[in-house]
C-alpha positions in Angstrom: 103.1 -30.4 -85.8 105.5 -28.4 -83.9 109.0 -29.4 -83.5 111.5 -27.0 -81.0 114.7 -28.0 -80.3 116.1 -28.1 -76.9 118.2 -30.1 -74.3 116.7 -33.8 -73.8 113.7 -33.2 -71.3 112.9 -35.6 -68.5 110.1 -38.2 -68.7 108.5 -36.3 -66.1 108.7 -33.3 -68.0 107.2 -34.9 -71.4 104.7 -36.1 -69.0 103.7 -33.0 -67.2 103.6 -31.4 -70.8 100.9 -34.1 -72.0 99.0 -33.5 -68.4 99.3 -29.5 -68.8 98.0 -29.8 -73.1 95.5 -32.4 -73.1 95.2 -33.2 -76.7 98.2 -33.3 -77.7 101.3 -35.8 -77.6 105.2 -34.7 -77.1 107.8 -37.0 -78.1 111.9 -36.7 -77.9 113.7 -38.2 -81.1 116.8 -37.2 -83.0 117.4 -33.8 -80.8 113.7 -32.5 -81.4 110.7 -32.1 -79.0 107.6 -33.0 -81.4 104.4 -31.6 -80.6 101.3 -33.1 -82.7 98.1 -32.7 -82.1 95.2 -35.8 -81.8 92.6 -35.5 -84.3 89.4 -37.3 -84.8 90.0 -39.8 -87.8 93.4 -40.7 -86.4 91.3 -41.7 -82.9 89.4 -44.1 -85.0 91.9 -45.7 -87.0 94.0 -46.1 -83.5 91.5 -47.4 -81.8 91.3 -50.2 -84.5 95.0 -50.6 -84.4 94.9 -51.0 -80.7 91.6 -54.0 -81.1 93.4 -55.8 -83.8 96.5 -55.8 -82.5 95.9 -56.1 -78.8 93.6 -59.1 -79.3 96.9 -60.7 -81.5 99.1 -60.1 -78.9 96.8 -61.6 -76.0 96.8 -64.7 -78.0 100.6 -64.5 -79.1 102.3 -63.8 -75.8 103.0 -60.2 -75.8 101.3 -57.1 -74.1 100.0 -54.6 -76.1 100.1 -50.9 -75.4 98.6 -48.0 -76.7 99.7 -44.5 -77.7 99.2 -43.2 -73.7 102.3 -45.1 -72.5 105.7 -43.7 -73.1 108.8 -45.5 -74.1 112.2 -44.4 -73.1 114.8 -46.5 -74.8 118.4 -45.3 -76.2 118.0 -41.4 -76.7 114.2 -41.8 -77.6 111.1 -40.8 -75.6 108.4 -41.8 -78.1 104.8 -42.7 -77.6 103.5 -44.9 -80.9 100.3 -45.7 -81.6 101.0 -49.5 -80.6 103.6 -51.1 -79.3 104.1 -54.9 -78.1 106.6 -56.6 -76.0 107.2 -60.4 -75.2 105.0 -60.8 -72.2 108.0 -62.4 -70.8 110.1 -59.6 -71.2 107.5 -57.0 -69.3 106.7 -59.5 -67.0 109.5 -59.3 -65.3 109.4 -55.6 -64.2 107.9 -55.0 -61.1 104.6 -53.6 -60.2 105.8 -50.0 -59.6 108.6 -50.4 -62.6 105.1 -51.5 -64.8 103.6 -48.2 -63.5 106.4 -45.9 -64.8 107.9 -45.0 -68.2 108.5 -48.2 -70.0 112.5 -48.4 -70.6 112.2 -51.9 -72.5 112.6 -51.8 -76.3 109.8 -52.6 -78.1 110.0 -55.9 -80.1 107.1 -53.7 -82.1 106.1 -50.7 -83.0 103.3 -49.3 -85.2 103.1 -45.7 -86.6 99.9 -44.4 -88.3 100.5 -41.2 -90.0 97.4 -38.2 -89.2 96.7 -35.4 -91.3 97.6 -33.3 -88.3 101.4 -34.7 -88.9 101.4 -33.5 -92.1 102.6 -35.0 -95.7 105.6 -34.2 -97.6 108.9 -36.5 -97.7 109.3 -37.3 -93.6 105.6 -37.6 -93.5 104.9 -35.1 -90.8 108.4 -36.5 -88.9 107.3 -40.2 -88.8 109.4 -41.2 -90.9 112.6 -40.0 -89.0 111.3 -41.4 -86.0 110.0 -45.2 -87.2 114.1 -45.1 -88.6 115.1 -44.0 -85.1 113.2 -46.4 -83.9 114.3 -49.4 -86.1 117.9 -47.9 -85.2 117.3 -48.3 -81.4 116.9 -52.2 -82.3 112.7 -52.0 -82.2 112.7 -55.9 -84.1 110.1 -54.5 -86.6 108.6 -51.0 -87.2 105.8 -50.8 -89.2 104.2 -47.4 -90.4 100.8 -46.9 -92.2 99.5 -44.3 -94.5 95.8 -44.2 -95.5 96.8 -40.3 -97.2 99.2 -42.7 -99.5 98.3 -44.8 -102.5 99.6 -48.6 -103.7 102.9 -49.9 -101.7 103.6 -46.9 -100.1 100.1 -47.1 -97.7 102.5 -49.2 -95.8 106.4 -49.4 -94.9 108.2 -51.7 -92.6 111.9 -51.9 -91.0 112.9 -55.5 -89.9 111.2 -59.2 -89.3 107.6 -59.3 -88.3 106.5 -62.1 -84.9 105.4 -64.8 -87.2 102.1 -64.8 -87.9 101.6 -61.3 -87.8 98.8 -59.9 -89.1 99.1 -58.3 -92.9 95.9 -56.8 -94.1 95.7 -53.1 -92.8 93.3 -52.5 -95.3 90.4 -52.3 -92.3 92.4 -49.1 -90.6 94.1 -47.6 -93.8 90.1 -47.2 -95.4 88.5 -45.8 -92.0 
């Protein structure tokens, strides 16, 4: 990871970025451009974040997005590896708004830290940016570690949709 400090960009800017450096993702939070690169693993373990959650929110009422859309909310520009919002809430957006960078907050958003991030205490800037989140009123951030052992594989800011789902076990152990 990468960070480099600079004046916010635009979203077309982070976009162009992304388009110009495939394999990689930039993100704006607390002052810092963060580069990170996509790595193999982390593919997987998203790509069964994305199933098990995006089959949830079908049958809950939200819509489910992936880590390709980005969110621009309070002084953020982030792009999590899942993110739901009240169907309700996205629904009223129209089709070009839908087609653009989202500007709702999510009611979730899920983090899953890559050894391309990094470890140590923000683990690889994840942390900072699931508390900016939670900060920016996301209703419940969750962030999972399959690097970490016990209760710390998994932390959470705020009140989960009722019957959210709870065992993570299937992404932490791919």
């Amino acid at each position: 990871m990468i960070s480099i400090r600079q004046s916010p960009p635009s979203d077309a800017e982070l976009i162009q970025w992304s388009l110009d450096n495939p394999g990689v993702r930039f993100e704006y939070v607390n002052g810092v451009v963060t580069v990170s690169p996509t790595t193999g693993k982390s593919g997987v373990r998203t790509s069964l974040l994305n199933i098990k959650l995006g089959v949830w929110a079908k049958s809950h009422g939200y819509t489910s997005f992936g880590s390709s859309t980005l969110f621009h909310f309070d002084e953020l520009q982030v792009s999590p590896d899942e993110v739901l919002i009240l169907s309700e809430r996205f629904n009223v957006l129209s089709d070009e708004e839908q087609d653009e960078t989202v500007t709702l907050v999510p009611d979730v958003a899920v983090e899953i830290i890559s050894k391309s991030r990094g470890f140590g205490k923000t683990r690889g800037g994840v942390l900072p940016k699931c508390n900016a989140m939670y900060d920016s009123k996301v209703g419940y951030v969750l962030m999972l570690d399959p690097y970490a052992t016990g209760s710390d594989r998994f932390v959470a800011w705020g009140c989960p949709p009722p019957n959210f789902p709870t065992d993570w076990d299937d992404i932490l152990n791919a």
